[in-house]
C-alpha positions in Angstrom: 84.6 -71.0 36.1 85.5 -72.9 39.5 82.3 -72.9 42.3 82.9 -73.1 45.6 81.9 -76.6 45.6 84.3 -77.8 43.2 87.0 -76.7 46.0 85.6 -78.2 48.7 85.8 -81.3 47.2 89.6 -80.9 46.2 90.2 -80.4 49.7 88.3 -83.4 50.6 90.2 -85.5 48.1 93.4 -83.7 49.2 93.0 -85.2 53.1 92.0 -88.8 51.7 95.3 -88.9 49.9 97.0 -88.2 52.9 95.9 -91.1 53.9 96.1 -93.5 51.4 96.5 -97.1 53.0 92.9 -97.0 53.5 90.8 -98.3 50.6 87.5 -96.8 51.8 89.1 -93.9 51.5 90.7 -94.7 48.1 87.3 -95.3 46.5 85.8 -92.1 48.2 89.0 -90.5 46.7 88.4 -91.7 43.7 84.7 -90.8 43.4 85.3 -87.2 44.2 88.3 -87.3 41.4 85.6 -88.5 38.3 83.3 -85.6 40.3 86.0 -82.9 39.4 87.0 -83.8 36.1 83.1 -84.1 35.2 82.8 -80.8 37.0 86.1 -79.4 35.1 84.3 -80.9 31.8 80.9 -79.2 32.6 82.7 -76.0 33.3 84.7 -76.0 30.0 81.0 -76.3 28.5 80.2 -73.4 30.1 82.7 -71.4 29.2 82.7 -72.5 25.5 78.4 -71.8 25.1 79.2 -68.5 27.1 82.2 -67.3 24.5 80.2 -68.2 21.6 77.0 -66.4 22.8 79.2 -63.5 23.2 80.3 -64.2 20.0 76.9 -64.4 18.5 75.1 -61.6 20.1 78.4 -59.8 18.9 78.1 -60.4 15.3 74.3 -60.0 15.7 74.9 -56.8 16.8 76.8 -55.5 13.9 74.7 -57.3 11.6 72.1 -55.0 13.5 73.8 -51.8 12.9 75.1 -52.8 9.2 71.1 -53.4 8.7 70.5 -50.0 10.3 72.5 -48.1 8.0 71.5 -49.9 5.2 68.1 -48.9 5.9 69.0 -45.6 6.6 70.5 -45.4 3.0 68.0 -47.0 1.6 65.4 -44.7 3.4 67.5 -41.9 2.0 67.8 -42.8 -1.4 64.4 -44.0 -1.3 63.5 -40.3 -0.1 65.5 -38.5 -3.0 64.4 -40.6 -5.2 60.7 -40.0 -3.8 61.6 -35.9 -3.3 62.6 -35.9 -7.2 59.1 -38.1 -8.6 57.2 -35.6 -6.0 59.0 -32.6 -8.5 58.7 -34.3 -11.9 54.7 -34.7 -10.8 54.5 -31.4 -9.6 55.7 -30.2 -13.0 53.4 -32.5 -14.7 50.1 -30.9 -12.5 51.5 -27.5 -13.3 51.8 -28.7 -17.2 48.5 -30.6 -17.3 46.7 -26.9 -15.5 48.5 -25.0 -18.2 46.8 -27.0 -21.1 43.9 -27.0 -19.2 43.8 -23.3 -19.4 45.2 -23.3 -23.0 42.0 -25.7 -23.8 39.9 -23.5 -21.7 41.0 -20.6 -23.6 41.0 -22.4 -26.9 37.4 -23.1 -26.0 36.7 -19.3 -25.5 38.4 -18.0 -29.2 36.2 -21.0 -30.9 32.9 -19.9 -28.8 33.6 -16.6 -30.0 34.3 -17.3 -33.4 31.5 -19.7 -34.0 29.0 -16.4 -32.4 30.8 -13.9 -34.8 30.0 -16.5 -37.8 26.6 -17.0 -36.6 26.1 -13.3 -36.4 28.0 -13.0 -40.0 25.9 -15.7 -40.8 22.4 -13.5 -39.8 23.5 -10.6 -41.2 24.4 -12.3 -45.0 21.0 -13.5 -44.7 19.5 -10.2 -43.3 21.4 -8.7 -46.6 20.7 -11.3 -48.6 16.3 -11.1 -48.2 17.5 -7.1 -48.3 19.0 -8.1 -51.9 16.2 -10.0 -52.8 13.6 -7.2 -51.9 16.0 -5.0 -53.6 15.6 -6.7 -56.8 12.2 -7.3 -56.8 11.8 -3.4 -56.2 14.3 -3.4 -58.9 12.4 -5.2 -60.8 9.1 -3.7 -60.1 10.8 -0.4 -61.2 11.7 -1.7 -64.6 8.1 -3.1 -64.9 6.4 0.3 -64.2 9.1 2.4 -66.2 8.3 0.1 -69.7 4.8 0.4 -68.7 5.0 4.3 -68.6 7.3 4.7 -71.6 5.1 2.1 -73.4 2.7 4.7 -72.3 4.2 7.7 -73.2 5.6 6.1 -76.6 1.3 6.0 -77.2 1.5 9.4 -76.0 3.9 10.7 -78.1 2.4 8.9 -81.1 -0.9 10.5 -80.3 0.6 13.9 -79.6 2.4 13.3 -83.5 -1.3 12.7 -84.9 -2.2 15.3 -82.7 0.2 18.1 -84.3 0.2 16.3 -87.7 -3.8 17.6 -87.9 -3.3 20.6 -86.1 -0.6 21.6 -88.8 -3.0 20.3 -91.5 -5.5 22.5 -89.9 -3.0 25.5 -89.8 -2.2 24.8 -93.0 -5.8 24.6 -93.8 -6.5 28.3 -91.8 -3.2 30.2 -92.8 -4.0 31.4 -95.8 -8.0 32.0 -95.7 -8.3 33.1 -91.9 -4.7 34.9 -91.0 -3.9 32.3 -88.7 -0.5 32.1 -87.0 1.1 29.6 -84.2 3.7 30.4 -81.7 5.1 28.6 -78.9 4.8 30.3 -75.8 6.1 29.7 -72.1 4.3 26.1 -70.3 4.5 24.4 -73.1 1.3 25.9 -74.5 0.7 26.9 -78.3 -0.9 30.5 -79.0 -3.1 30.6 -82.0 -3.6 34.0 -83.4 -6.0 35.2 -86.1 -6.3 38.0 -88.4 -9.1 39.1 -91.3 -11.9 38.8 -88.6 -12.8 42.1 -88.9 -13.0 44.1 -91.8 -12.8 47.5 -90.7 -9.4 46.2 -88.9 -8.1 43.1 -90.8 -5.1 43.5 -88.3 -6.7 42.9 -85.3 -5.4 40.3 -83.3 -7.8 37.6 -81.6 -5.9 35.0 -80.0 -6.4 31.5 -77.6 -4.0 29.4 -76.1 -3.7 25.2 -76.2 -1.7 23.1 -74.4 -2.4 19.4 -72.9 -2.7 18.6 -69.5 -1.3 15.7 -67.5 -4.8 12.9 -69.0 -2.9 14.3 -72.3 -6.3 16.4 -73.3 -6.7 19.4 -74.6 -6.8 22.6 -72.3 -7.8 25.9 -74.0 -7.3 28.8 -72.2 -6.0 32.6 -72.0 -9.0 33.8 -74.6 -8.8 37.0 -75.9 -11.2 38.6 -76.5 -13.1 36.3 -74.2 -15.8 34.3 -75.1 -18.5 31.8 -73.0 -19.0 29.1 -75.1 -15.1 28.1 -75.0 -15.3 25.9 -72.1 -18.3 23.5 -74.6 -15.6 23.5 -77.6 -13.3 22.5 -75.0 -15.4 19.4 -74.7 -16.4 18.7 -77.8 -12.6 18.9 -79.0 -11.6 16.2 -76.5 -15.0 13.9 -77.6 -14.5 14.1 -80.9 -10.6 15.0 -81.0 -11.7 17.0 -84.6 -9.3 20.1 -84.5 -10.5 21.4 -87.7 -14.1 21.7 -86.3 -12.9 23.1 -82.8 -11.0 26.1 -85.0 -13.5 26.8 -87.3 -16.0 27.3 -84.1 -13.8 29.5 -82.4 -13.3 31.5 -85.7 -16.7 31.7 -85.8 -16.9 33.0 -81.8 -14.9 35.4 -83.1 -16.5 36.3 -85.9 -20.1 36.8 -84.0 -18.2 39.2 -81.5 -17.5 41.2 -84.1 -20.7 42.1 -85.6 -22.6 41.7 -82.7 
């Protein structure tokens, strides 16, 4: 690069060597010569800084746009890469909220459960005091039924005494008084006699016994009827002497007849 200075002072040197006799004008020659070549010098400076800041600011610029692209891969990459982890965690939320609800549900069934066992559990107890009230009914039963056949096992015993003296007493009255004894309906025994009367030996007078639920004697169904049957009633249950109760009501009987 050549200024306009630079050729004005060729020109001047080119007029001093015109005229070179003169040494003035030799030295002012020379001056301006060591001017130009410093000048030539300064400009080759110049031009050397200015190609090699073209230089630079070229390779800076591609190192520029190389960085660019790099970081446009790398933001890209960086973005797939992020777009993918974004997925993966989306499947992990959607996995972690599906056990959730499988817990949550889990949960429920063992709530549920442990309420049916509980109620299980009340109503095995429930049945359980139900067994135990049960078997003490049970048991209360069994207590009461060997008390009553303890009871009626003395019954029965007493009834055999009973019927072994009444027999005796039949026995006894058979023969001398016509006596006879039939079962009849209710349990009840008829006891019929004969030879009462003499003009009718035949004729039939006639009671019924039987024993009521206190297991005592109950006479009734007299025929024919007399009044004091209700007081040998009574005196047959005092003294429980079967013999004597017949032989009074024989002798009703016999009064009846001749009165």
């Amino acid at each position: 690069m050549i200024t306009e200075k630079q050729t004005d002072t060729k020109k001047v040197g080119a007029a001093a060597g015109s005229d070179s006799g003169d040494p003035l004008l030799a030295g002012i020659t020379l001056s301006f010569k060591v001017v130009e070549d410093e000048l030539a010098l300064f400009d080759k400076s110049i031009n050397e800084f200015w190609n090699k800041f073209k230089s630079t600011v070229s390779d800076t610029s591609c190192q520029m746009v190389g960085l660019r692209d790099t970081y446009k891969d790398s933001i890209k990459a960086f973005a797939e890469k992020l777009a993918v982890k974004l997925k993966e965690e989306e499947r992990m939320v959607e996995m972690l909220l599906e056990y959730q609800n499988q817990i949550c549900r889990q949960n429920k069934l063992t709530q549920e459960k442990k309420e049916n066992l509980l109620k299980l559990i009340a109503e095995v107890k429930d049945k359980k005091q139900e067994l135990d009230a049960l078997t003490a009914d049970i048991q209360d039963l069994k207590e009461e039924y060997a008390r009553k056949r303890e009871t009626i096992s003395t019954a029965n015993k007493a009834n055999e005494e009973r019927l072994k003296r009444l027999q005796k007493s039949a026995d006894l009255y058979t023969g001398r008084l016509g006596l006879e004894i039939r079962k009849i309906y209710g349990d009840k025994l008829q006891f019929l006699f004969t030879n009462i009367d003499p003009k009718h030996p035949e004729s039939l007078f006639m009671f019924s016994l039987s024993l009521n639920e206190a297991r005592d004697y109950e006479v009734s169904d007299s025929a024919p009827h007399f009044e004091c049957l209700a007081e040998f009633q009574e005196n047959v249950r005092k003294t429980n002497n079967f013999s004597a109760f017949l032989a009074n009501v024989w002798k009703a009987f016999t009064a009846i007849v001749y009165n």
